[in-house]
N, C-alpha and C positions, 0 to 999 in steps of 0.2 A: 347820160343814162345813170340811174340810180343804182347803185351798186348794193348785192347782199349784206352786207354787213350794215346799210343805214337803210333797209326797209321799215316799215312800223310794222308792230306786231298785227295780225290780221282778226277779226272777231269772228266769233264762230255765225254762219249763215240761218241757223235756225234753232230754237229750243225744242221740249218736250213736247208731244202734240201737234208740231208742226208749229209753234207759234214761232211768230218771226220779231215781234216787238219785245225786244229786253227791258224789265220793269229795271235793271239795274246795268249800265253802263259803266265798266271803270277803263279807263283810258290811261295808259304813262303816268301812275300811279306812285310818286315817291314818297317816304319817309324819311326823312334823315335827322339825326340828333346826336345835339354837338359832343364833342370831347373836349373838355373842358381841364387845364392843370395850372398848378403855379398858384400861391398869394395871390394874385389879380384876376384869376379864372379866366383865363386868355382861350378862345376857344383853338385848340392846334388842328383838329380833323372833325369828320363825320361820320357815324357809324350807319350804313345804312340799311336797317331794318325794311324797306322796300323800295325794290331799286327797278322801275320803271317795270311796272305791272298792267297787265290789259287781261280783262275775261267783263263775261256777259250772265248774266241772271235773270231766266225766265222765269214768268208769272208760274207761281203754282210749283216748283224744281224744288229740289234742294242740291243746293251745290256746292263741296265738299270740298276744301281746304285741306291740301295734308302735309307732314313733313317734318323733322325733327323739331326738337323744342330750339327756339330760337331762330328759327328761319323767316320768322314776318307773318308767318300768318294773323298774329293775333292783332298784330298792329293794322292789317289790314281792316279787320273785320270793327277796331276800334275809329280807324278815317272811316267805316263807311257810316260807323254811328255819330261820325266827330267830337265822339271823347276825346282823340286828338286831331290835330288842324294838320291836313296832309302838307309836306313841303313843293308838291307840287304834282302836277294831273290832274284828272275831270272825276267826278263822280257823277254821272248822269241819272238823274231818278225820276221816271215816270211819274206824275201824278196823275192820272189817267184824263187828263183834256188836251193830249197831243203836243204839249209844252214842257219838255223834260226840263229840269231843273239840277243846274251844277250844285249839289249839295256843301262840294270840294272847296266853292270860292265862296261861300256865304258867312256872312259875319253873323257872328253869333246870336244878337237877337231878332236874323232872318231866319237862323236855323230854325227857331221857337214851333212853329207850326207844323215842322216834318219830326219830329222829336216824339210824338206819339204815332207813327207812324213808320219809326223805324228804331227795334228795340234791341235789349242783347240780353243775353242771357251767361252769366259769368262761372267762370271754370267751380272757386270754390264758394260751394252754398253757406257757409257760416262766415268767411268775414264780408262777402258781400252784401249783407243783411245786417242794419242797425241793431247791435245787443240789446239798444236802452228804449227801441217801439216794439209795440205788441205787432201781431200779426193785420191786423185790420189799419194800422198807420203804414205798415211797411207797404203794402199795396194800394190802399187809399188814396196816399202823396202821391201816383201817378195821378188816378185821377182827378184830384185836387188843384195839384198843380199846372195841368193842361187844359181846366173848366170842365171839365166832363159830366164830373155828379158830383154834388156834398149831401152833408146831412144822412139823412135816411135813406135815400138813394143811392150814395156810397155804400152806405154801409151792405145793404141786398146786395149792391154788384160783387160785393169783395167776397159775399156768402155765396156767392153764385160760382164766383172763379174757382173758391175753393172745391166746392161740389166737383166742376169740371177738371181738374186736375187729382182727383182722388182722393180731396183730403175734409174731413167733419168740419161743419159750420162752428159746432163750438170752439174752435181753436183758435175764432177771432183774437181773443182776451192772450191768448200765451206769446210767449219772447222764444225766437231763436233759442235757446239754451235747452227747449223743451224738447226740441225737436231730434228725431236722429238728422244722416245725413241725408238719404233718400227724401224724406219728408220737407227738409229746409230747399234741396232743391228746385221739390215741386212748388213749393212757395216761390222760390225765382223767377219759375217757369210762370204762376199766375200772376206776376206781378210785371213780365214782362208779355204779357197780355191783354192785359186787364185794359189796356187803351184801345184795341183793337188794330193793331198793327198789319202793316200789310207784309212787311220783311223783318225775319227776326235772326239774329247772330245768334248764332250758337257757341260761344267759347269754350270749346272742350268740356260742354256741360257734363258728361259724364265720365270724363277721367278719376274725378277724386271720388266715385263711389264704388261699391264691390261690384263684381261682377254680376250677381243676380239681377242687383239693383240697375245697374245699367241697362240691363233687357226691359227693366219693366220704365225707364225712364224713356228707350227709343220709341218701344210701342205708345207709350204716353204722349209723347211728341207727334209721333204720325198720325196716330188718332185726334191732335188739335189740330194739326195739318191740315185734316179731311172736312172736319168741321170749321173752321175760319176761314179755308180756303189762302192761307198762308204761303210764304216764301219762305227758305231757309238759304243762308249761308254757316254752313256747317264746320266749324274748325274743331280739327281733330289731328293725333298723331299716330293713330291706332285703325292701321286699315282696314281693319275686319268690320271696326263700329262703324267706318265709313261705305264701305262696300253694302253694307245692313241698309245704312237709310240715303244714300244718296242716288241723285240720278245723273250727275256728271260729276266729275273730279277735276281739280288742278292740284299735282304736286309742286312742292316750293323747297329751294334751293339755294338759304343764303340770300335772301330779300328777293330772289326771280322767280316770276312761273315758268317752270325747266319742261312742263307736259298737261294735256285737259285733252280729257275727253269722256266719252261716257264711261260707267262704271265696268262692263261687259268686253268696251276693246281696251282701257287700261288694264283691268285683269287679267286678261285675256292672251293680249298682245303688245304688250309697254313698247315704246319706241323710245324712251331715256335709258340711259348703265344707272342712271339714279332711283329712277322707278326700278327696274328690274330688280336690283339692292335691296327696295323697299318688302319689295314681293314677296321676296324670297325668309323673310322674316316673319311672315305670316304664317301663325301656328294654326297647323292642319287636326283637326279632330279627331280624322280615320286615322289608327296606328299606322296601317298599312300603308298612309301615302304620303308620312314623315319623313322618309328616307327619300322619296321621290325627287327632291331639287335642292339642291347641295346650297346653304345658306351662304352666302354673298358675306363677305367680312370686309369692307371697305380697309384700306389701309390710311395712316396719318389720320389728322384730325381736319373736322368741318375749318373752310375757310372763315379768318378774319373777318365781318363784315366792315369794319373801320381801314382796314387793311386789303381787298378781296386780291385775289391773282391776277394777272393780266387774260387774256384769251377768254376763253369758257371758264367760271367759277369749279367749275368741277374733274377739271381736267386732273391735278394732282392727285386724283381718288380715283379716276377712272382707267380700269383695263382694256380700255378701247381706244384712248386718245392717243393722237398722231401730233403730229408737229405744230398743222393748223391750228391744230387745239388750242394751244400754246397763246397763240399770238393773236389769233382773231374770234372776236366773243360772233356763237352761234345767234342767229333769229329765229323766232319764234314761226315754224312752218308748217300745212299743213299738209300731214302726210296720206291722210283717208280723210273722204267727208266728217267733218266734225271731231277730227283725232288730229290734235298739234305736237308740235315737241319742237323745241329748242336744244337741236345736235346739228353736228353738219353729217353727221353720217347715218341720221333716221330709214335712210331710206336703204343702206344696206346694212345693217344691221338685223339680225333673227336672235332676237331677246328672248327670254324665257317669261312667262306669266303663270300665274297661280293653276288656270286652267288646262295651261298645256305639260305642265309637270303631272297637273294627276291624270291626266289622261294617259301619258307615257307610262304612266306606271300599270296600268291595268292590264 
């Protein structure tokens, strides 16, 4: 008999809509990169940036990545573009004739044909944009280099993306330097379109902009959403912006997925001490319902990833963990249709959520 502690993590049974076929499969997902010292660069360990990961991505969702800075999400969202070459797991990707395709094990000029097809959109809009091309190169070269359009038909495409992201055709001619930040963005955003993608990363595309700006960058985003009929995996560390435009969530914890579910019972009702943590950091608008949930102050610092603890990675932070904690790492279970968490004690535990603190206070 197979014992808890060596189950696989289980996938969730259905998407948005009911849909039941995940355009994205990721499977025991790892990252790891070495540690390297000494004259001879001997490698001594592994740091690992994502340490055996599993979630599912329906056609049409967006599914929101969340968790402190350095937890894996980004590296995630980077294996599933394979900017980097996972160290090990499936990346399963629909191409829509019933023959999913490990993206995960594909040598790089098999990747060539899914490479417009599945794009990212990068945290900051100024160095991920060439200073030394105009704006019609910097978008163009997708096209160009996938065969899409050259010549004059480039060029209308690129006048066209720009229209659809909000920004004047005359801007072909200007460099990145012209631009503010909002503005460079959206050039990100049409440039990681402009191929016609059917999944696009998100990497904390609007952490580095002000806050205003951010609102008009979500609504921006949902609006190409509606029109391309688009996918998002949405990395972020700010769960307000997540809670805004996602339609399921996985928080991350030190290269794990610790909890996923949709946005309404993670808010709602967390079933992690880490989500609940999270929650509780979430700045409330109404004055009146700031005082409402006593901010969670985690004690010591995130674990080593080169180094992680033995048992549950999160057990030295948590005001919840018992002995088991200690010794034997939780699985990933789930606890309500479509609601997972990796604890061993989900199921007794009554967390606090953003929704049930304001509602106590009224």
């Amino acid at each position: 008999m197979t014992s808890e502690s060596q189950q696989p993590q289980q996938p969730e049974a259905t998407g948005p809509n009911g849909n039941r076929k995940p355009l994205l499969s990721v499977r025991n997902l790892k990252m790891h990169f070495p540690v390297v010292k000494g004259l001879m660069r001997r490698t001594v360990g592994y740091t690992k940036a994502v340490d055996d990961v599993s979630f599912d991505v329906y056609p049409g969702e967006t599914y929101g990545l969340v968790g402190e800075s350095g937890c894996g999400k980004t590296s995630i969202g980077r294996c599933i573009t394979r900017i980097l070459e996972p160290t090990a797991g499936t990346i399963l990707y629909d191409q829509g004739d019933g023959r999913p395709v490990d993206i995960a094990n594909l040598r790089n000029r098999d990747m060539r044909p899914y490479r417009s097809e599945l794009r990212m959109i990068f945290q900051d809009p100024f160095s991920s944009l060439n200073p030394r091309l105009p704006v019609l190169e910097i978008i163009g070269e997708v096209l160009k280099v996938n065969g899409i359009a050259d010549g004059a038909e480039l060029e209308a495409r690129v006048r066209d993306m720009l229209r659809k992201v909000g920004l004047r055709a005359e801007y072909l001619r200007r460099y990145p330097h012209a631009f503010s930040g909002g503005e460079r963005q959206r050039i990100g955003v049409a440039r990681a379109l402009a191929s016609n993608p059917k999944l696009v990363v998100c990497d904390e595309a609007v952490s580095a902009l002000d806050v205003s700006i951010q609102a008009q960058t979500i609504n921006l985003l949902q609006d190409l959403q509606d029109e391309f009929d688009l996918t998002y995996v949405f990395v972020a560390h700010d769960l307000s912006v997540v809670e805004h435009i996602s339609d399921r969530i996985g928080v991350m914890y030190v290269g794990k997925l610790v909890e996923t579910g949709t946005v309404d019972d993670v808010f709602s009702r967390p079933r992690h001490p880490y989500t609940e943590a999270l929650l509780s950091a979430v700045p409330k608008a109404d004055p009146a319902l700031r005082d409402a949930g006593k901010r969670i102050r985690l004690p010591g610092e995130v674990a080593d990833p080169s180094d992680p603890p033995p048992g549950c990675y999160f057990h030295p932070r948590c005001a919840y963990a018992k002995e088991r904690c200690r010794t034997e790492e939780p699985q990933m279970r789930e606890i309500a249709p479509g609601h997972s968490a990796k604890c061993h004690f989900a199921h007794e535990l009554d967390l606090k959520g953003v929704v049930a603190a304001e509602t106590a206070s009224r």
